[in-house]
VEXFI-215492 format. One line per 2 residues: number of its first residue (from 1); their letters; for each residue x, y, z of C-alpha. Coordinates in nm, 2 decimals. Layout:
residues N
NUM = a = X/Y/Z  ...
***
This chain:
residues 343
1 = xx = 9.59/9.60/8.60  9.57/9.66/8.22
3 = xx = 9.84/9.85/8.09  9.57/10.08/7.89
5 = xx = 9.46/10.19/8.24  9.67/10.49/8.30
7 = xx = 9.72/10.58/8.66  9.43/10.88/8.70
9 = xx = 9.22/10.63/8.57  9.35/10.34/8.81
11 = xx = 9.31/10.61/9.13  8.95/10.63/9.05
13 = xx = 8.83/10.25/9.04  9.06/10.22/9.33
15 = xx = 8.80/10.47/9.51  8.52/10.32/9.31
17 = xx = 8.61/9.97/9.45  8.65/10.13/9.80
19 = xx = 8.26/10.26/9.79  8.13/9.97/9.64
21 = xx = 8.29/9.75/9.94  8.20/10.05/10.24
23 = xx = 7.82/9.98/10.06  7.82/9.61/10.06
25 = xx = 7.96/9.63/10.43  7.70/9.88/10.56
27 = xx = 7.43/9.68/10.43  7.62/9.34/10.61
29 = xx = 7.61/9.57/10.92  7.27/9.71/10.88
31 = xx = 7.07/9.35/10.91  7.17/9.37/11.32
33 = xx = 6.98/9.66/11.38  7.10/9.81/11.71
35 = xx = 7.20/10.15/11.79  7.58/10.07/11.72
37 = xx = 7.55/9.86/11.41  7.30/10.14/11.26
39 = xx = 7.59/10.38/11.35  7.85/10.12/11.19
41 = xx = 7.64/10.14/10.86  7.58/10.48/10.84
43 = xx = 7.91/10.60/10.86  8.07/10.35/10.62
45 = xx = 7.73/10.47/10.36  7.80/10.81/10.47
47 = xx = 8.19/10.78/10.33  8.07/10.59/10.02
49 = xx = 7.86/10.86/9.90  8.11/11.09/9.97
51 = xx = 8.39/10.95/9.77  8.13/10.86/9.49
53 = xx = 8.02/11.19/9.51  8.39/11.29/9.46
55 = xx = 8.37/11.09/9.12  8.09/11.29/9.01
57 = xx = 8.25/11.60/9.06  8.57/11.52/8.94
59 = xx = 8.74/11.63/9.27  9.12/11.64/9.26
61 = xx = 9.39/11.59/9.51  9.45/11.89/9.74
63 = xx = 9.72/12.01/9.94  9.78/12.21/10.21
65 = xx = 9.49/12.35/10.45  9.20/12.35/10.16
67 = xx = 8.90/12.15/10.29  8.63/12.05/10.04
69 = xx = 8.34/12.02/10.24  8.02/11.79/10.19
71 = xx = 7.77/12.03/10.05  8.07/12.14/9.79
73 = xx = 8.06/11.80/9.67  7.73/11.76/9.61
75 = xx = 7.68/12.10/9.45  7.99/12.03/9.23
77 = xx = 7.84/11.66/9.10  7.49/11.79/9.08
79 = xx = 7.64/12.09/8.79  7.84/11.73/8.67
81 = xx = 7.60/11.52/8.65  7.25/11.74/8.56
83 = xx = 7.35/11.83/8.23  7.09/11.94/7.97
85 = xx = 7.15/11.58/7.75  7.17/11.35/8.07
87 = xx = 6.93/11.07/8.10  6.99/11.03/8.48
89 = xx = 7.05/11.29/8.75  7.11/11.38/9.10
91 = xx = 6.73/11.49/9.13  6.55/11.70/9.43
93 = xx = 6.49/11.44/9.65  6.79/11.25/9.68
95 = xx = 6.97/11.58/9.72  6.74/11.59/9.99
97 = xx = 6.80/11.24/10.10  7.17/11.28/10.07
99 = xx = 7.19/11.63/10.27  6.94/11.48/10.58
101 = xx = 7.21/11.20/10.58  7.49/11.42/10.64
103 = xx = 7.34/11.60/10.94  7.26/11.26/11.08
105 = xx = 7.59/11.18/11.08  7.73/11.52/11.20
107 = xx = 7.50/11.44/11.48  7.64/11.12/11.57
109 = xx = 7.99/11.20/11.53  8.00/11.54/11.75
111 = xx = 7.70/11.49/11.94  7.69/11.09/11.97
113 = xx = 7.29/11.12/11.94  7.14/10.74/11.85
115 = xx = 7.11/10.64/11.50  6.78/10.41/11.38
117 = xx = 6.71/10.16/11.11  6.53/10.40/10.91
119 = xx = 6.84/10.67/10.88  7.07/10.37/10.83
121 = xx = 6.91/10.21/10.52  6.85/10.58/10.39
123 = xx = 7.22/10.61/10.44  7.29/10.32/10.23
125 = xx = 6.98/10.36/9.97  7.20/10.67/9.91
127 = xx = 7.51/10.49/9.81  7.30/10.25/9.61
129 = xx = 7.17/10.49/9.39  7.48/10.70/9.32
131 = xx = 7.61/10.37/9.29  7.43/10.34/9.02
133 = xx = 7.52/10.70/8.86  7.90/10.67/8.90
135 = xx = 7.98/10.39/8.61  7.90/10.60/8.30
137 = xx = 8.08/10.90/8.40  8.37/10.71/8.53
139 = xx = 8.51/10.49/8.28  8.47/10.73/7.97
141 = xx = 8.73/10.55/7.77  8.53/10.23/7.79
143 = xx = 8.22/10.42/7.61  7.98/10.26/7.86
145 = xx = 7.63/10.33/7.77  7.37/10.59/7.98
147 = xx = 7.25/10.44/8.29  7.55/10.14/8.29
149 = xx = 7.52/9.96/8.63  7.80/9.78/8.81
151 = xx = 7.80/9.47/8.66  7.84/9.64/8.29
153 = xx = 8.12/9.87/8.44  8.34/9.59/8.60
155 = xx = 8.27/9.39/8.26  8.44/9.62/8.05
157 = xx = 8.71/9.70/8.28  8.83/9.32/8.34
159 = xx = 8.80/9.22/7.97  8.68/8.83/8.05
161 = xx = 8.36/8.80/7.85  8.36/8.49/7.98
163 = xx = 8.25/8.65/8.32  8.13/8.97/8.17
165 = xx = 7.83/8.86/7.94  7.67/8.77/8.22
167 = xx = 7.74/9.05/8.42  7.60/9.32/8.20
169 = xx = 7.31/9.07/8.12  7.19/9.06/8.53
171 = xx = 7.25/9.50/8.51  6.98/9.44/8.14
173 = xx = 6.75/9.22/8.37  6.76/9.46/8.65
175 = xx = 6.64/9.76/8.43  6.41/9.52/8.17
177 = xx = 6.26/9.30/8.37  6.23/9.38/8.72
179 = xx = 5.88/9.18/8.72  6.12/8.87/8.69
181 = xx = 6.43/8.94/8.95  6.53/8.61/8.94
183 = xx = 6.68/8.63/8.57  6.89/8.93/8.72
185 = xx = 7.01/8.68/9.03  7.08/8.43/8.78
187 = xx = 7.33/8.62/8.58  7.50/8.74/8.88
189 = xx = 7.51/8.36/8.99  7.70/8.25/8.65
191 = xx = 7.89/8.59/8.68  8.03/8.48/9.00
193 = xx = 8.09/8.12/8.95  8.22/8.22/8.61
195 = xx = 8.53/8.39/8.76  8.60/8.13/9.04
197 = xx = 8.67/7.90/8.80  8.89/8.12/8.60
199 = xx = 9.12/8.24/8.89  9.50/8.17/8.88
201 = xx = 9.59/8.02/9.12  9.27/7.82/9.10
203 = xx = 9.07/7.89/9.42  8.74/7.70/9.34
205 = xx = 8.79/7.31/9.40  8.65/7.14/9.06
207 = xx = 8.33/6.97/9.13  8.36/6.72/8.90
209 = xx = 8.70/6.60/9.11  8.42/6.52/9.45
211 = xx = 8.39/6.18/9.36  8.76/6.09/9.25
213 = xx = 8.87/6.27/9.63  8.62/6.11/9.83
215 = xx = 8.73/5.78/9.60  9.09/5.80/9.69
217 = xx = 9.00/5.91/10.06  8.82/5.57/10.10
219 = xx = 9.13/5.43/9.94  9.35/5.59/10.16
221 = xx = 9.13/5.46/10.48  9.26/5.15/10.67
223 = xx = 9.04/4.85/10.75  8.76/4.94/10.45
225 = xx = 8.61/5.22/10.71  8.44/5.44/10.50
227 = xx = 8.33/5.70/10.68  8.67/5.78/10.82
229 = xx = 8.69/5.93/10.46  8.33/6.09/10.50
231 = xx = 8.42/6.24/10.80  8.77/6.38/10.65
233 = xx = 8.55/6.47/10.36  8.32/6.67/10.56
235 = xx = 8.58/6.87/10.77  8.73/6.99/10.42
237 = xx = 8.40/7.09/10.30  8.32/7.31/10.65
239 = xx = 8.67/7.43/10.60  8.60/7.56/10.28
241 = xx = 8.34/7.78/10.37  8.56/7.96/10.55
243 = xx = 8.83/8.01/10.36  8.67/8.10/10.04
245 = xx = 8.54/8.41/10.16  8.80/8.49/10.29
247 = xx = 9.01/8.40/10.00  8.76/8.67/9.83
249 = xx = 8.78/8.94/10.05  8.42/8.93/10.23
251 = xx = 8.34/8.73/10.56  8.18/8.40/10.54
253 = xx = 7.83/8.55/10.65  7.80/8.80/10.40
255 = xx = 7.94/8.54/10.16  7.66/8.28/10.25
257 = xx = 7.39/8.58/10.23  7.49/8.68/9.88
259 = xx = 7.46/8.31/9.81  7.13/8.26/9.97
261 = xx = 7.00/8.55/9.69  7.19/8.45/9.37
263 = xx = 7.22/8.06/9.43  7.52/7.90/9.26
265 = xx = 7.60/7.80/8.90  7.61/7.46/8.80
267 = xx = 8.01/7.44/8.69  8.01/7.16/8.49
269 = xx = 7.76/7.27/8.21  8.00/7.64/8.24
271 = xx = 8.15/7.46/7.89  7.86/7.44/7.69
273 = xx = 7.63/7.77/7.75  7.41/7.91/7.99
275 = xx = 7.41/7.66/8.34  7.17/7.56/8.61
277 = xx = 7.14/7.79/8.90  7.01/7.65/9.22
279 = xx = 6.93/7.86/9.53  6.69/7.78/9.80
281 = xx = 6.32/7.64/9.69  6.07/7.91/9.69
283 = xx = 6.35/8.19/9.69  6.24/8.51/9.55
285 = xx = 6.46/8.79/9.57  6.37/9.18/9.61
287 = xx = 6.51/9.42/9.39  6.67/9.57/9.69
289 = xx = 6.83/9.19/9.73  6.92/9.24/9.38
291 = xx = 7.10/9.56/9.45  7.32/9.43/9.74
293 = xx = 7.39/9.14/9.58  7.55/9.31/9.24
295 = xx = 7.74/9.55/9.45  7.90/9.23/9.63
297 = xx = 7.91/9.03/9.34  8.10/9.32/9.14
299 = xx = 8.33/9.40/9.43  8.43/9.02/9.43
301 = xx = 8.50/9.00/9.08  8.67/9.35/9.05
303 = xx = 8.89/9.25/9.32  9.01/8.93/9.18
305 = xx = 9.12/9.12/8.89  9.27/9.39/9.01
307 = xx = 9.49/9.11/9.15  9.61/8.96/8.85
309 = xx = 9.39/8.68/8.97  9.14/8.64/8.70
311 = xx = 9.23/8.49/8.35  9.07/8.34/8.04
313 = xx = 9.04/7.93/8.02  9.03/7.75/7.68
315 = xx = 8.72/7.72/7.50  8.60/8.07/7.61
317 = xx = 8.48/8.18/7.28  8.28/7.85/7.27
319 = xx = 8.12/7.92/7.56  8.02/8.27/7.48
321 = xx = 7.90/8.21/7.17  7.70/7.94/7.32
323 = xx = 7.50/8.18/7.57  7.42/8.42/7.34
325 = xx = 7.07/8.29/7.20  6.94/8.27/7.57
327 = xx = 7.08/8.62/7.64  6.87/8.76/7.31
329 = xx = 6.56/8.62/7.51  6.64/8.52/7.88
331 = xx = 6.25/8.49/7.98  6.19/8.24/7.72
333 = xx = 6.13/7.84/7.77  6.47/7.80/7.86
335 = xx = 6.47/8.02/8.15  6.23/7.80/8.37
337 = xx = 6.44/7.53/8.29  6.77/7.73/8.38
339 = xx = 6.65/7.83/8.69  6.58/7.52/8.96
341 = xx = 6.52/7.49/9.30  6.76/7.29/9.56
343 = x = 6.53/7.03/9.69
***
Protein backbone atom coordinates (compact mmCIF):
# COMPACT_ATOMS: atom_id res chain seq x y z
CA UNK A 1 0.00 0.00 0.00
CA UNK A 2 1.31 3.65 -0.36
CA UNK A 3 2.93 4.89 2.62
CA UNK A 4 0.74 8.26 2.30
CA UNK A 5 -2.25 6.00 2.95
CA UNK A 6 -2.50 6.22 6.67
CA UNK A 7 -4.25 3.37 8.37
CA UNK A 8 -8.12 5.08 8.79
CA UNK A 9 -7.71 5.67 5.36
CA UNK A 10 -6.39 2.01 4.43
CA UNK A 11 -9.62 0.49 6.73
CA UNK A 12 -11.96 2.19 4.52
CA UNK A 13 -10.88 1.04 0.87
CA UNK A 14 -10.45 -2.24 2.61
CA UNK A 15 -14.38 -2.02 3.14
CA UNK A 16 -14.70 -0.27 -0.08
CA UNK A 17 -12.97 -3.12 -1.92
CA UNK A 18 -15.10 -5.68 0.15
CA UNK A 19 -18.52 -3.94 -1.34
CA UNK A 20 -17.31 -3.59 -4.60
CA UNK A 21 -16.49 -7.48 -4.72
CA UNK A 22 -20.00 -8.60 -2.51
CA UNK A 23 -21.59 -6.34 -5.81
CA UNK A 24 -19.77 -7.93 -8.53
CA UNK A 25 -20.58 -11.34 -6.87
CA UNK A 26 -24.30 -10.79 -6.46
CA UNK A 27 -24.68 -9.83 -9.91
CA UNK A 28 -22.40 -13.28 -10.87
CA UNK A 29 -25.12 -14.92 -8.68
CA UNK A 30 -28.13 -13.12 -9.84
CA UNK A 31 -27.89 -14.42 -13.79
CA UNK A 32 -29.17 -18.16 -12.31
CA UNK A 33 -32.21 -16.93 -11.19
CA UNK A 34 -33.71 -19.43 -8.75
CA UNK A 35 -35.02 -18.97 -5.38
CA UNK A 36 -31.58 -19.64 -3.68
CA UNK A 37 -29.27 -17.82 -5.99
CA UNK A 38 -31.80 -14.72 -5.72
CA UNK A 39 -31.34 -15.21 -2.01
CA UNK A 40 -27.34 -15.56 -2.52
CA UNK A 41 -27.51 -12.14 -4.35
CA UNK A 42 -29.51 -10.31 -2.12
CA UNK A 43 -27.84 -10.80 0.88
CA UNK A 44 -24.29 -10.24 -0.44
CA UNK A 45 -26.17 -6.61 -2.13
CA UNK A 46 -27.82 -6.29 1.04
CA UNK A 47 -24.20 -6.23 3.03
CA UNK A 48 -22.70 -4.05 0.27
CA UNK A 49 -24.97 -1.30 0.79
CA UNK A 50 -24.65 -1.56 4.25
CA UNK A 51 -20.99 -1.14 4.53
CA UNK A 52 -21.12 1.59 1.78
CA UNK A 53 -23.67 3.04 3.65
CA UNK A 54 -21.23 3.01 6.66
CA UNK A 55 -18.74 5.09 4.37
CA UNK A 56 -21.36 7.67 3.89
CA UNK A 57 -21.93 8.10 7.32
CA UNK A 58 -18.71 7.97 8.56
CA UNK A 59 -19.54 5.19 11.03
CA UNK A 60 -16.73 4.29 13.53
CA UNK A 61 -15.75 1.17 15.30
CA UNK A 62 -17.92 0.29 18.37
CA UNK A 63 -17.49 -1.61 21.29
CA UNK A 64 -19.31 -3.24 23.72
CA UNK A 65 -23.21 -3.94 23.30
CA UNK A 66 -24.01 -0.67 21.00
CA UNK A 67 -25.78 -1.89 17.85
CA UNK A 68 -26.09 0.58 14.88
CA UNK A 69 -28.97 -0.51 13.19
CA UNK A 70 -29.90 -0.20 9.29
CA UNK A 71 -32.31 2.64 9.29
CA UNK A 72 -29.44 4.56 11.59
CA UNK A 73 -27.18 4.17 8.74
CA UNK A 74 -29.10 5.38 6.20
CA UNK A 75 -30.47 8.36 8.17
CA UNK A 76 -26.83 9.15 9.19
CA UNK A 77 -25.39 9.08 5.26
CA UNK A 78 -28.54 10.77 3.95
CA UNK A 79 -27.57 14.17 6.66
CA UNK A 80 -23.73 13.06 5.00
CA UNK A 81 -24.34 13.06 1.81
CA UNK A 82 -27.57 15.62 1.16
CA UNK A 83 -25.74 18.68 1.86
CA UNK A 84 -27.00 22.01 0.60
CA UNK A 85 -23.68 22.23 -2.12
CA UNK A 86 -23.83 18.46 -3.18
CA UNK A 87 -24.41 17.65 -6.76
CA UNK A 88 -25.51 14.00 -5.94
CA UNK A 89 -27.62 12.64 -3.14
CA UNK A 90 -29.31 9.85 -1.55
CA UNK A 91 -32.80 11.02 -3.01
CA UNK A 92 -36.56 9.87 -2.07
CA UNK A 93 -36.71 6.89 -4.03
CA UNK A 94 -33.71 5.04 -3.52
CA UNK A 95 -34.23 5.64 0.26
CA UNK A 96 -37.21 4.02 -0.75
CA UNK A 97 -35.60 1.39 -2.73
CA UNK A 98 -32.91 0.86 -0.21
CA UNK A 99 -35.49 0.61 2.94
CA UNK A 100 -38.03 -2.14 0.80
CA UNK A 101 -34.62 -4.02 0.35
CA UNK A 102 -33.97 -4.30 3.92
CA UNK A 103 -37.36 -5.76 4.86
CA UNK A 104 -36.91 -8.18 2.04
CA UNK A 105 -34.10 -9.41 3.53
CA UNK A 106 -35.37 -9.40 7.26
CA UNK A 107 -37.98 -11.53 5.67
CA UNK A 108 -35.72 -14.03 4.30
CA UNK A 109 -33.43 -14.27 7.08
CA UNK A 110 -36.10 -14.75 10.06
CA UNK A 111 -38.93 -15.84 8.12
CA UNK A 112 -37.12 -17.82 5.12
CA UNK A 113 -39.98 -16.36 2.72
CA UNK A 114 -38.75 -16.81 -1.23
CA UNK A 115 -36.80 -14.07 -2.78
CA UNK A 116 -37.50 -13.20 -6.77
CA UNK A 117 -35.46 -11.74 -9.67
CA UNK A 118 -37.00 -8.51 -9.35
CA UNK A 119 -36.01 -7.92 -5.35
CA UNK A 120 -32.62 -9.32 -6.29
CA UNK A 121 -31.55 -6.99 -9.05
CA UNK A 122 -33.23 -4.05 -6.89
CA UNK A 123 -30.87 -5.32 -4.17
CA UNK A 124 -27.94 -4.93 -6.35
CA UNK A 125 -29.17 -1.75 -8.42
CA UNK A 126 -28.89 -0.43 -4.82
CA UNK A 127 -25.21 -1.19 -4.40
CA UNK A 128 -24.62 0.09 -7.85
CA UNK A 129 -25.81 3.36 -7.27
CA UNK A 130 -24.26 4.04 -3.84
CA UNK A 131 -21.53 2.52 -5.59
CA UNK A 132 -21.37 5.24 -7.46
CA UNK A 133 -21.79 7.88 -4.36
CA UNK A 134 -19.05 6.45 -2.22
CA UNK A 135 -15.67 7.48 -4.28
CA UNK A 136 -15.88 11.35 -3.79
CA UNK A 137 -16.54 11.30 -0.18
CA UNK A 138 -14.12 8.60 0.51
CA UNK A 139 -10.78 9.45 -0.72
CA UNK A 140 -10.86 13.27 0.26
CA UNK A 141 -7.14 13.51 0.28
CA UNK A 142 -7.09 12.49 -3.38
CA UNK A 143 -9.48 15.67 -4.27
CA UNK A 144 -11.48 13.49 -6.61
CA UNK A 145 -14.01 15.48 -8.42
CA UNK A 146 -18.13 15.46 -7.77
CA UNK A 147 -19.72 12.46 -9.10
CA UNK A 148 -16.04 10.38 -9.45
CA UNK A 149 -16.99 6.73 -10.37
CA UNK A 150 -14.90 3.64 -9.66
CA UNK A 151 -12.61 3.63 -12.19
CA UNK A 152 -11.45 7.43 -11.36
CA UNK A 153 -11.26 6.38 -7.59
CA UNK A 154 -9.01 3.26 -7.94
CA UNK A 155 -6.94 5.57 -10.52
CA UNK A 156 -5.84 7.89 -8.16
CA UNK A 157 -5.38 5.56 -5.37
CA UNK A 158 -2.90 3.08 -7.38
CA UNK A 159 -0.85 5.96 -8.96
CA UNK A 160 -0.16 3.88 -12.50
CA UNK A 161 -1.38 6.36 -15.18
CA UNK A 162 -0.40 3.85 -17.24
CA UNK A 163 -3.64 1.94 -16.12
CA UNK A 164 -5.41 4.93 -14.75
CA UNK A 165 -5.96 7.17 -17.93
CA UNK A 166 -7.91 4.79 -19.11
CA UNK A 167 -9.81 4.13 -16.16
CA UNK A 168 -11.13 7.48 -15.43
CA UNK A 169 -11.62 7.92 -19.27
CA UNK A 170 -14.35 4.67 -19.41
CA UNK A 171 -16.03 6.52 -15.82
CA UNK A 172 -15.97 10.13 -18.57
CA UNK A 173 -17.60 7.85 -21.30
CA UNK A 174 -20.03 6.46 -18.93
CA UNK A 175 -21.37 9.96 -17.82
CA UNK A 176 -20.66 11.80 -21.56
CA UNK A 177 -21.57 9.46 -23.77
CA UNK A 178 -23.83 6.89 -22.76
CA UNK A 179 -25.31 6.92 -26.51
CA UNK A 180 -21.94 5.19 -27.36
CA UNK A 181 -21.22 2.44 -24.45
CA UNK A 182 -18.82 0.89 -26.27
CA UNK A 183 -16.09 3.73 -25.87
CA UNK A 184 -16.76 3.16 -21.99
CA UNK A 185 -16.14 -0.82 -22.54
CA UNK A 186 -13.20 0.03 -24.39
CA UNK A 187 -11.36 1.97 -21.72
CA UNK A 188 -12.16 -0.63 -19.26
CA UNK A 189 -10.67 -3.19 -21.89
CA UNK A 190 -7.11 -1.19 -22.05
CA UNK A 191 -7.65 -0.57 -18.25
CA UNK A 192 -7.55 -4.16 -17.56
CA UNK A 193 -5.02 -5.41 -20.02
CA UNK A 194 -3.01 -2.37 -18.98
CA UNK A 195 -2.35 -3.72 -15.50
CA UNK A 196 -1.82 -7.47 -16.57
CA UNK A 197 0.94 -6.60 -18.27
CA UNK A 198 2.39 -4.45 -15.51
CA UNK A 199 2.07 -7.01 -12.67
CA UNK A 200 5.25 -8.23 -10.79
CA UNK A 201 5.50 -11.25 -10.89
CA UNK A 202 4.27 -11.08 -14.49
CA UNK A 203 1.00 -13.05 -14.60
CA UNK A 204 -0.06 -12.29 -18.31
CA UNK A 205 1.98 -14.64 -20.84
CA UNK A 206 3.43 -12.01 -23.54
CA UNK A 207 1.65 -12.47 -26.73
CA UNK A 208 4.18 -11.61 -28.92
CA UNK A 209 6.19 -14.88 -27.22
CA UNK A 210 3.05 -17.42 -28.96
CA UNK A 211 4.95 -18.00 -31.97
CA UNK A 212 8.64 -18.48 -30.44
CA UNK A 213 6.73 -21.25 -27.75
CA UNK A 214 4.79 -22.96 -30.22
CA UNK A 215 8.28 -22.71 -32.35
CA UNK A 216 10.40 -24.33 -29.69
CA UNK A 217 7.47 -26.83 -28.82
CA UNK A 218 7.68 -28.16 -32.43
CA UNK A 219 11.46 -28.17 -31.81
CA UNK A 220 11.14 -29.97 -28.76
CA UNK A 221 8.76 -32.77 -30.63
CA UNK A 222 10.30 -35.97 -31.81
CA UNK A 223 9.92 -37.45 -35.30
CA UNK A 224 8.75 -33.76 -36.98
CA UNK A 225 5.13 -34.37 -35.32
CA UNK A 226 3.72 -31.16 -35.16
CA UNK A 227 0.74 -31.35 -33.60
CA UNK A 228 2.16 -33.15 -30.57
CA UNK A 229 3.23 -29.41 -29.94
CA UNK A 230 -0.38 -28.14 -30.97
CA UNK A 231 -1.91 -30.30 -28.69
CA UNK A 232 0.67 -29.37 -25.71
CA UNK A 233 -0.05 -25.89 -26.98
CA UNK A 234 -3.67 -26.10 -26.57
CA UNK A 235 -3.76 -27.80 -23.01
CA UNK A 236 -1.58 -24.61 -21.81
CA UNK A 237 -4.00 -22.24 -23.37
CA UNK A 238 -7.32 -24.18 -21.62
CA UNK A 239 -5.14 -24.16 -18.49
CA UNK A 240 -4.82 -20.62 -18.62
CA UNK A 241 -8.16 -19.78 -18.48
CA UNK A 242 -8.37 -21.10 -15.37
CA UNK A 243 -5.78 -20.03 -13.65
CA UNK A 244 -5.88 -16.41 -14.53
CA UNK A 245 -8.96 -15.84 -12.86
CA UNK A 246 -8.10 -17.27 -10.28
CA UNK A 247 -4.68 -15.68 -10.16
CA UNK A 248 -7.10 -12.45 -10.05
CA UNK A 249 -9.39 -13.26 -7.53
CA UNK A 250 -12.75 -13.92 -9.50
CA UNK A 251 -13.91 -17.37 -10.95
CA UNK A 252 -13.31 -18.19 -14.52
CA UNK A 253 -17.13 -17.61 -15.43
CA UNK A 254 -17.38 -14.28 -14.14
CA UNK A 255 -13.96 -13.72 -15.70
CA UNK A 256 -15.09 -14.88 -19.20
CA UNK A 257 -18.48 -12.70 -18.67
CA UNK A 258 -16.56 -9.49 -17.96
CA UNK A 259 -14.65 -10.38 -21.06
CA UNK A 260 -17.52 -11.05 -23.22
CA UNK A 261 -18.57 -7.12 -22.39
CA UNK A 262 -15.23 -5.27 -22.47
CA UNK A 263 -13.39 -7.50 -25.13
CA UNK A 264 -9.58 -7.55 -24.75
CA UNK A 265 -6.79 -5.02 -25.62
CA UNK A 266 -4.49 -5.69 -28.30
CA UNK A 267 -0.99 -5.82 -26.06
CA UNK A 268 1.34 -5.30 -28.50
CA UNK A 269 0.34 -1.81 -29.80
CA UNK A 270 0.04 -1.06 -25.50
CA UNK A 271 3.71 0.80 -26.45
CA UNK A 272 2.58 3.17 -28.78
CA UNK A 273 -1.00 4.73 -27.73
CA UNK A 274 -4.40 3.75 -27.62
CA UNK A 275 -4.80 -0.33 -28.88
CA UNK A 276 -7.34 -2.44 -30.63
CA UNK A 277 -10.00 -3.88 -28.63
CA UNK A 278 -11.81 -6.93 -29.86
CA UNK A 279 -14.89 -8.44 -28.33
CA UNK A 280 -17.51 -10.52 -29.96
CA UNK A 281 -18.94 -9.23 -33.54
CA UNK A 282 -22.17 -7.41 -33.14
CA UNK A 283 -21.50 -6.97 -29.23
CA UNK A 284 -23.29 -4.07 -27.75
CA UNK A 285 -23.17 -3.60 -24.26
CA UNK A 286 -25.99 -2.07 -21.88
CA UNK A 287 -25.17 0.47 -19.53
CA UNK A 288 -26.14 -1.85 -16.86
CA UNK A 289 -23.23 -4.24 -18.61
CA UNK A 290 -21.22 -1.26 -18.30
CA UNK A 291 -21.82 -0.99 -14.60
CA UNK A 292 -20.96 -4.62 -13.61
CA UNK A 293 -18.24 -4.62 -15.72
CA UNK A 294 -16.37 -1.41 -13.97
CA UNK A 295 -17.20 -2.65 -10.60
CA UNK A 296 -15.22 -6.05 -11.66
CA UNK A 297 -12.82 -4.41 -13.61
CA UNK A 298 -11.89 -1.91 -10.65
CA UNK A 299 -12.09 -4.71 -8.01
CA UNK A 300 -9.39 -6.59 -10.23
CA UNK A 301 -7.13 -3.85 -10.55
CA UNK A 302 -7.51 -2.49 -6.90
CA UNK A 303 -6.74 -5.83 -5.76
CA UNK A 304 -3.57 -6.37 -7.71
CA UNK A 305 -2.40 -3.32 -6.04
CA UNK A 306 -3.16 -3.55 -2.82
CA UNK A 307 -0.86 -6.54 -3.31
CA UNK A 308 2.17 -4.91 -4.23
CA UNK A 309 1.43 -6.56 -7.45
CA UNK A 310 1.06 -3.78 -9.83
CA UNK A 311 4.17 -1.62 -11.01
CA UNK A 312 5.18 0.87 -13.74
CA UNK A 313 7.14 -0.60 -17.06
CA UNK A 314 9.57 1.57 -19.08
CA UNK A 315 8.28 3.76 -21.59
CA UNK A 316 5.15 4.63 -19.52
CA UNK A 317 5.24 8.29 -20.02
CA UNK A 318 5.54 7.51 -23.80
CA UNK A 319 2.65 5.74 -23.78
CA UNK A 320 0.57 8.16 -21.97
CA UNK A 321 1.47 10.89 -23.74
CA UNK A 322 0.65 8.97 -26.79
CA UNK A 323 -3.19 8.37 -25.78
CA UNK A 324 -3.88 11.52 -24.86
CA UNK A 325 -5.10 13.17 -28.28
CA UNK A 326 -7.72 10.26 -28.63
CA UNK A 327 -8.81 10.71 -25.02
CA UNK A 328 -9.43 14.70 -25.87
CA UNK A 329 -11.94 13.26 -28.57
CA UNK A 330 -12.56 9.31 -28.12
CA UNK A 331 -15.68 9.40 -30.65
CA UNK A 332 -13.63 10.73 -33.37
CA UNK A 333 -12.41 8.76 -36.66
CA UNK A 334 -10.12 6.88 -34.70
CA UNK A 335 -12.55 5.34 -32.49
CA UNK A 336 -14.22 3.16 -35.28
CA UNK A 337 -10.93 2.12 -36.11
CA UNK A 338 -10.04 1.30 -32.35
CA UNK A 339 -12.81 -0.60 -31.85
CA UNK A 340 -13.04 -4.14 -34.09
CA UNK A 341 -14.90 -7.05 -34.11
CA UNK A 342 -13.42 -10.73 -33.64
CA UNK A 343 -14.39 -12.36 -36.80
Amino acid sequence: MANSVSLHERLRLMRWLAAVGLTATAEDIARVDTAETNAMALLGAHAACEALLGLLAGVQRHTGPKEVFFWQLLEEAKKKVNTPKAKVRIEPDMADDLDAMHQIRNAFVHASNTVSAVEAERAISNARRLLELVPAKLAVPWRLPAGAGLGTAVAEVISVEAVGMWLRHADDMQRQRRDRPELATDGLARALDAALIRTHPAVLNDESSRGVQRNLLYIAATGGRNWEAEETQAQIDRLYQWVLPLALGTSPVAYQRLRDVVGRAEVLAAGVGPCRVFRPEGAVPSMEAVRGATSQTAEIIFRLWAMGSLEPRHGDDQMVAAAQSFIANPSGPAAGELSQPVL
